[in-house]
C-alpha positions, 0 to 999 in steps of 0.5 A, a space after each residue: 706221371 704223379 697224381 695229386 694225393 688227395 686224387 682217390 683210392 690208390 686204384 684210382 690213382 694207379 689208372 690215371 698214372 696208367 692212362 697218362 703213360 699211355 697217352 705219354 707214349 702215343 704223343 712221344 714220337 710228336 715231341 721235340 727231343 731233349 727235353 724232361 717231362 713231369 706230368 701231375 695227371 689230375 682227375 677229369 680226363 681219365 679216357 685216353 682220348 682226352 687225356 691224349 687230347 689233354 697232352 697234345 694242347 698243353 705240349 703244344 701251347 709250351 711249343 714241344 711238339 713238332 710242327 711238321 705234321 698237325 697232330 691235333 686233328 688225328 684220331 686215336 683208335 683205341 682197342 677195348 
């Protein structure tokens, strides 16, 4: 996860950085294997569920992510 240096205050910086592995690690198990991933994790998204949300759609147009379920239509529950 890498933000944009002109992304804000490092606290702000270190939540998207936060939030992006966060999401990372919910869509992992959706992911095609062997491939490496650099994600530039810009301000807008900063939830989870839209950054999640986020992942999944650009993963999905570049055909990363397994097909055998539809995971564009699963809810995330996120405690806090």
């Amino acid at each position: 996860m890498v933000p944009p240096r002109k992304s804000g205050t490092k606290a702000r910086k270190n939540r998207l950085r936060r939030v992006g592995k966060e999401a990372y690690r919910h869509i992992k198990p959706e992911l095609v294997p062997g491939h490496d991933l650099v994600f530039v994790v810009y301000p807008g998204a900063e939830r989870l569920e839209d950054r999640i949300r986020q992942f999944r759609e650009v993963l999905g147009q570049a055909g990363l992510l397994n097909d055998a379920d539809d995971h564009s239509k699963a809810e995330v529950h996120v405690d806090g």
